[in-house]
Phi, psi and omega in degrees: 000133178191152201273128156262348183198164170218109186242139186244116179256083169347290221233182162324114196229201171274006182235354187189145158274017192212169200261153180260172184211107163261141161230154202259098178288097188242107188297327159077198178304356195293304192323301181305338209265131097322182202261344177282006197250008198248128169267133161087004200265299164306333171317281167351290176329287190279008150307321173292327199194066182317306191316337179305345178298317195285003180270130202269302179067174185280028168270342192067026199215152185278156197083011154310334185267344156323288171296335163322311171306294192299326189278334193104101194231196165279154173303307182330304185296311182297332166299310177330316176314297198294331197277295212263359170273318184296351186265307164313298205296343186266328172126024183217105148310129153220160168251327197251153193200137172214135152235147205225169194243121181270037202108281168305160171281138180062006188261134201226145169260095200250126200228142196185123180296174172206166156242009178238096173320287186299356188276326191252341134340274212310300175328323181274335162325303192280336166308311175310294187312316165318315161317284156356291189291340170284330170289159178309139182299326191292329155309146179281340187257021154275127167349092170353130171302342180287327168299321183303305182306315169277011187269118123285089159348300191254011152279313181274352154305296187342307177302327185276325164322307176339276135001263178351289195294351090009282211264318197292175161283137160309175142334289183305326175255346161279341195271336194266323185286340156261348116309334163281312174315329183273352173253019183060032156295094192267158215201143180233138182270135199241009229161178179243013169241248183247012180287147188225086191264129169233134208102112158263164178051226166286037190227014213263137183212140161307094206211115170268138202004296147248016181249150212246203185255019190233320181322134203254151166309281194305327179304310212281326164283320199288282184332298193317312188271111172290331187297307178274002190279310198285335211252357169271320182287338162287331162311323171248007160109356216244115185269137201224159165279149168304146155197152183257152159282103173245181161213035186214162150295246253284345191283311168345288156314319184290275185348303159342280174292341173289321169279319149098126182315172297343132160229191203217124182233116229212162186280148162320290210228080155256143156233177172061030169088007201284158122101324191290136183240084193282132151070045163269145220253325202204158158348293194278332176263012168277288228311294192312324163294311171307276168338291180310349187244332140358309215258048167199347165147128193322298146294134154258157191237124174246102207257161161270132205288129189226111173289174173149202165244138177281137194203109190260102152265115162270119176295172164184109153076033164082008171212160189272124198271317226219130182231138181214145149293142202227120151249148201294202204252143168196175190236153145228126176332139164235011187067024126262323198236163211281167168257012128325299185288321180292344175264320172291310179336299187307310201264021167261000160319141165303315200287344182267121169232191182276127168071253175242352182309336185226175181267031156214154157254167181294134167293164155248161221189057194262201176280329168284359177276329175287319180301328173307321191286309186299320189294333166274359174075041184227181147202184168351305200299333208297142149254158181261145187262161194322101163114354174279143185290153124217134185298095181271002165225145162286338182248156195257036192275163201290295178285014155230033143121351161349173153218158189231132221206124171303122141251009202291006172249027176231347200270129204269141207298347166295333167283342182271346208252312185307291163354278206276347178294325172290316156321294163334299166317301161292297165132022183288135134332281207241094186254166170238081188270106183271110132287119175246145218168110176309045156155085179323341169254050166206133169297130182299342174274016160280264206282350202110174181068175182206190160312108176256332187220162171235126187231134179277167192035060173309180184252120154311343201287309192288351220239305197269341173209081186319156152302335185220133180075175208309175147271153165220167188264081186266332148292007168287316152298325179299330195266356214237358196231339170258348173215070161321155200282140187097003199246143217280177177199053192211097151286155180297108188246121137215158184268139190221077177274169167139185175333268176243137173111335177311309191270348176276337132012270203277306166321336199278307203283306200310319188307306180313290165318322153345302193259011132304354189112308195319127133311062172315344283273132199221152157236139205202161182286016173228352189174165146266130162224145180251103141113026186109350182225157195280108206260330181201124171253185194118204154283090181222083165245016167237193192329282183329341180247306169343302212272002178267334137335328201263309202291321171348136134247060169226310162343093180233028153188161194214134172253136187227105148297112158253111161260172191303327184274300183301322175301316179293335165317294178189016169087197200249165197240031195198142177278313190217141186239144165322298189207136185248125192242109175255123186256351177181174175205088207221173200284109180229193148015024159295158162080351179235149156090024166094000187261093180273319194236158185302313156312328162313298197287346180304323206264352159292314186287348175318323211294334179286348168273335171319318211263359188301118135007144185264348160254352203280174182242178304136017206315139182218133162264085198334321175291018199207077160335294163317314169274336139326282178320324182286352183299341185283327156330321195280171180239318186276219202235155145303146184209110189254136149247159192194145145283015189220096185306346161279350193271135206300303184327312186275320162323299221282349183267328191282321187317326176245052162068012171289165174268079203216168190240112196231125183288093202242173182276137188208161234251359183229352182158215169238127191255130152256138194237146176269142147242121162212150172075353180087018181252189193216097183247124170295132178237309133232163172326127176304298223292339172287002170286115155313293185318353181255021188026081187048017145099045155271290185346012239292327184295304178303339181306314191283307159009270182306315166314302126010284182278273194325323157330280212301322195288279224310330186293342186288336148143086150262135176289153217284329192292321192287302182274332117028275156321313180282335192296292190308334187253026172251157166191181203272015185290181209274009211245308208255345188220049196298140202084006210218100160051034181275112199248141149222152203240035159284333182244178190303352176236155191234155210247154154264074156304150191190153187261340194326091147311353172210168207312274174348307185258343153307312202315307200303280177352299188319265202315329200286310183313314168285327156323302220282173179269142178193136201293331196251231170249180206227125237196093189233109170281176202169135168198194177189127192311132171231068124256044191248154186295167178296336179268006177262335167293323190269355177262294171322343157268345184287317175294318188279302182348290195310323197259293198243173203271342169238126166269073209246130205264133186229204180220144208282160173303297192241145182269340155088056187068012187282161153256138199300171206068013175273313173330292225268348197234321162297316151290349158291324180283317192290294157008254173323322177291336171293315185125016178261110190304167201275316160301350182246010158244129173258155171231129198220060205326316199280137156328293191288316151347286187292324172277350173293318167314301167319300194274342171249009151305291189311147167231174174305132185097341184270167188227117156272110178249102182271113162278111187247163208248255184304070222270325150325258174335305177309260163009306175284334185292324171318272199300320181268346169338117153103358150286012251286108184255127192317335201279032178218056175291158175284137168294189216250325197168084217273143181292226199253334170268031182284320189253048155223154190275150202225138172259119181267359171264044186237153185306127194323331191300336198268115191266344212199128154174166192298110156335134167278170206280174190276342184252012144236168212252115170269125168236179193310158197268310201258351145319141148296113190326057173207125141310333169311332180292337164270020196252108196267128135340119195297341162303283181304018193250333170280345166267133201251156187334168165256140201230124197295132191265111197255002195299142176093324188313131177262151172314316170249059170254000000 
């Protein structure tokens, strides 16, 4: 048995909507073992992990998963169990879980949440190893013998708690983070400690563990210095203990006695109780004390001893929320066991772990528990007698073993009013107010005691899950006070996959909110950009780039190109979007990452509609049956685009007041027209879009349509997307890679990223659509992890479409041996009906467009499908300059140095260019001139033409 892989999924993925660890199981001979075929190995299990009795499993009641054991079920599955009980026992609860066998024989996908990433690593490690160590010696996949001897089980939970307590959200910051979940506020952890953001883009607020992002810096220096704390709450009338500031012993001592014993002698700005000593009697226990609090910060403070009970009142937003009593850490006699034994007795509690991981800690056995010990005249050995108290801390904090007991419905209102008044006083948000007083439900100018500390970020742990009495919802205000009700913490967000089209797409939607006003943040296959510039370039369509959009705080909408390699990846970077956009589902990247079928890839991309809002749309392309389907997927409403204003689906939906953007016939051309509402909004001319090159574009068309859906669900006005529409167009500036035409030299070039059958296909029909004097002209490749028959189709499309070919190859072959790609489209090609003389294979990229470009003559239209859409693009625009980034090939094939007739019989390699004022068309056009006689609008808009002025070197 052994892990073959580990995948962490952040966000919304294909197996959950919370995040996951899938690991990849390969059972080995084990496969043959159910768990009813292994002796003695359950028994062994729930010896180990007795809690495994509460797993319901899919009988659903506890002890299901007992029996599951005992009838015989696979290791896979039990590791699943175990991966999510080591996790609860470590301090992070999780549930959920599945395993499924991916085919192969004995090989398994065991998939199980978490709320810690490495805590849940870690988990699964250790569930293996465990496993491991329970089989028969006689398996090959039982633990080594050496290993076996050295696994101590319950030492290494002990490390994952450890581990917990490190890396997890504290208490104080998981209690605020569930709160914001219950108000649908969503939060990104920002660290591997308590920074917290909650809220996106510019609605986005702060919080390390409880001091928040309103929290002011100098309250929080005021808190710190206990000495100005005190002499400030005294300044207004607020009863505080006398107390001196020292940096000496003997200055100490002296203080002491100025104050007169008892006293309490603590570091200046120390928390969680370090360093503090209470009810000192004498010299010698200041001398000691004083040391100890030294080794935390150079002042000390020497307070007078306020006899009374410890008591935390918590402030929040200027009222008192929360009350809690703090008692120190103690043992009580039982007139048998020793008080060794009674503090293990105490830390063998469930709820007591290491730090913070549960809502009690562990006793220790320090100097203050011994000197407490020396006072009582006891030690380690004693037994105690029935019923005796014994204190091992002087402080009731949480975090040296303390316990906490609710009053907050006991605290009498002059004491509730003093509180917030302290609060005030220092300038805290989120305050910790200690009183110390023989009863918090009687006023201290009655009974006595005062204010000892005012503390900034206090801790919630004692407040949501006291030792005695009610929890109270003490983050709750916090989240109520940084996001009032009604007040947003949600930017307007969508997401957009699919096939083809995702990024002029997601530019198109982006422009538009630009020019609506919007601060944007777009993730996109060349970059993330915030408000229009360009922030990161690359491939940045996955989680990771979401959450660097989401984290903006300039940002006040967000566009996410979401692609298929991050959902498989690691999952969506966002829990929920307004509108989830699927634009198309065509055969690209089958056959890898586990995606054989359309249906496959269908059901990935489904998930940016999974995650759509319950008010939110669904955008959908009604002409893509696969994407028709996913509406069922959705929680929000549907919003369809379509070229065919007949198609029953888009009827039957607008007749009951649904919403879509549809492409209709009109007497100057094709109208994209809005439906909502049972209204008929026109909304503009195909052919007035620039980027649809006079509505020759058919794919930019879908686009456009597209983009008008997605605005308008996003609340965009209808004259704003109109505006955005009419004021995009396809350049290499605004859409790189997208249909990038220049019309500088005598001939005119396209760049286009297009990369699979589906998105050649669409270029193909654009070629045969444009009007144009010369030949049809094709650079051509293909990524090659693409299967051989998505390779051999993109050569069947370019055979068909251009008159000349040059097959090259990608910067990297993705395991191929080089020239098989350049050689599988050549063959395809050629097998289409493109003679074997008119191909060239020209490996090098750069090469092959150099080729390409002293290949054209006037009048011809050249289409570069580029690997390097950059590097092409500068290659382009300096051709014939000579500027490096456009070198001469190497050796130009033979129908580089002959003038070529492309209406000339194929067999003919040589013959005269046509004159330029005649219009030639492609050999595979249909025989009608008719096809180029344009609308008199449209014979007056004139193609669009890349604007090259200003471009720089490194552009």
């Amino acid at each position: 048995m052994k892990i073959i892989e580990r995948k962490v999924y952040r966000g919304p993925n294909y197996y959950s909507y919370k995040p996951v660890i899938r690991l990849t199981l390969d059972l080995e001979e084990l496969e043959a073992y159910p768990t009813s075929e292994l002796p003695g190995f359950t028994a062994a299990l729930l010896a180990l992990i007795p809690t495994l009795h509460e797993h319901g499993c899919s009988y659903g009641t506890p002890g299901g998963f007992v029996r599951r054991l005992e009838e015989g079920t696979w290791l896979g599955h039990v590791l699943e169990h175990v991966a999510i009980e080591l996790q609860c026992l470590a301090g992070t609860p999780v549930t959920y879980g599945k395993t499924r066998g991916v085919g192969a024989s004995g090989v398994y996908y065991v998939v199980y949440s978490f709320q810690q990433e490495e805590v849940g690593l870690e988990a699964g490690r250790l569930a293996e190893r465990l496993l491991r160590a329970l089989l028969p010696t006689d398996l090959p996949s039982a633990l080594p013998e050496a290993e076996r001897a050295a696994f101590n089980f319950t030492l290494e939970l002990e490390e994952l708690a450890a581990l917990t307590d490190r890396v997890a959200l504290g208490p104080s910051t998981g209690s605020l983070v569930k709160a914001a979940e219950a108000r649908d506020i969503p939060w990104i952890r920002l660290n591997e400690g308590s920074l917290v953001q909650f809220g996106h883009g510019k609605y986005q607020k702060r919080i390390q563990a409880t001091v928040t992002s309103e929290t002011r810096h100098i309250a929080v220096d005021i808190a710190q210095d206990k000495e100005l704390t005190a002499r400030l709450l005294d300044d207004v009338g607020i009863p505080v203990p006398r107390q001196r500031v020292e940096r000496t012993e003997e200055a100490a001592v002296a203080a002491a006695h100025h104050i007169g014993f008892p006293v309490v002698v603590k570091p200046l700005d120390a928390s969680h109780g370090r360093g503090v000593s209470l009810n000192l009697q004498n010299e010698a226990e200041v001398r000691l004390a004083f040391q100890k609090a030294q080794e935390h910060r150079s002042y000390v403070i020497i307070e007078k001893f306020i006899p009374g009970r410890d008591y935390r009142v918590l402030v929040v937003n200027g009222q008192m929320v929360a009350v809690a009593e703090r008692v120190p850490g103690h043992v009580i006699g039982d007139g048998e066991h020793t008080v060794q034994e009674l503090i293990d007795i105490v830390n063998r509690d469930p709820r007591r772990g290491v730090g913070h991981e549960k809502v009690l800690t562990r006793l220790l056995v320090d100097h203050q528990a011994l000197r407490l010990l020396e006072q009582a005249g006891l030690t380690l050995a004693s037994v105690l007698a029935t019923g005796r108290v014994l204190y091992l801390r002087s402080t009731g904090n949480l975090s040296t073993g303390g316990t906490a007991i609710d009053r907050t419905d006991e605290i009498c209102y002059e004491n509730k009013e003093i509180a917030i008044r302290a609060a005030q006083v220092v300038g805290l948000d989120v305050a910790g107010i200690d009183f110390i007083t023989p009863d918090i439900a009687h006023p201290i100018s009655e009974v006595g005691g005062g204010i000892v500390e005012v503390n900034a970020a206090p801790g919630f742990r004692m407040h949501v899950a006291p030792s005695e009495g009610t929890p109270r919802d003490v983050a709750g205000p916090v989240m109520d006070m940084l996001f009032p009700p009604g007040a947003a913490s949600r930017i307007p967000m969508a997401a957009i996959t699919g096939t083809n089209g995702k990024t002029t797409t997601s530019r198109m939607v982006a422009h538009i909110l630009k020019m609506s006003g919007y601060h944007v943040g777009l993730t996109t296959t060349d970059g993330i950009y915030i408000d229009g510039e360009r922030y990161l370039s690359g491939d940045m369509t996955g989680p990771w780039s979401a959450r660097v959009v989401l984290k903006h705080p300039l940002v006040d909408a967000a566009v996410l190109e979401t692609a298929r390699g991050g959902i498989l990846r690691e999952g969506l970077g966002y829990d929920k979007v307004d509108v989830g956009a699927v634009l198309n589902v065509a055969g690209d990247h089958l056959g890898l990452t586990g995606v054989e079928t359309l249906e496959d890839l269908a059901a990935v991309k489904a998930l940016v509609v999974e995650v759509v809002k319950d008010d939110g749309y669904a955008v959908l392309n009604a002409d893509d049956p696969l994407t028709v389907a996913m509406v069922a997927r959705c929680d929000g409403d549907p919003f369809y685009f379509t070229f065919d204003p007949h198609n029953p689906v888009v009827q039957e939906h607008v007749r009951k007041g649904g919403r879509a953007v549809v492409l209709e016939d009109g007497l100057n051309g094709k109208m994209l027209t809005l439906y909502e509402r049972n209204q008929h909004i026109p909304l503009l001319w195909a052919h007035l879009i620039p980027a649809t090159l006079e509505g020759l574009a058919r794919f930019n068309v879908a686009n456009a349509l597209a983009a008008a859906a997605i605005a308008r669900a996003l609340g965009v006005k209808v004259e704003n997307i109109r505006q955005g529409l009419r004021t995009f167009d396809s350049s290499h500036f605004q859409v790189p890679g997208r249909l990038n035409v220049y019309d500088q030299h005598p001939f005119r070039v396209i760049v286009d990223y297009g990369h699979n059958p589906p998105a050649v296909r669409a270029v193909a029909d654009l070629v045969q659509a444009l009007p144009r004097e010369g030949r049809a002209i094709g650079v051509v490749a293909a990524p090659g992890d693409r299967r051989d028959q998505d390779i051999q189709a993109i050569g069947e499309i370019a055979g068909a479409t251009f008159d000349l070919l040059f097959c090259r190859e990608d910067h990297g072959t993705r395991g191929r041996p080089a020239g098989e790609v350049a050689g599988l489209i050549h063959r395809a090609a050629a097998a289409a009906g493109l003679p074997d003389a008119r191909i060239a294979e020209v490996w090098d990229e750069t090469e092959a467009i150099a080729a390409a470009l002293a290949t054209a003559q006037r009048g011809d239209l050249l289409v570069i499908f580029a690997d390097d859409v950059q590097a092409a693009w500068k290659q382009v625009i300096y051709w014939g300059q000579g500027r490096p980034e456009s070198p001469a090939p190497k050796e130009a094939p033979a129908f580089a140095r002959a003038p070529f007739a492309p209406n000339a019989p194929s067999e003919t390699l040589l013959g005269e260019a046509p004159a330029p004022e005649t219009r030639v068309r492609s050999r595979h056009a249909p025989d009608s001139s008719e096809r180029f006689r344009l609308p008199p609008a449209e014979r007056s808009a004139p193609l669009m033409r890349a604007d090259v002025r200003g471009i720089g070197h490194d552009d």
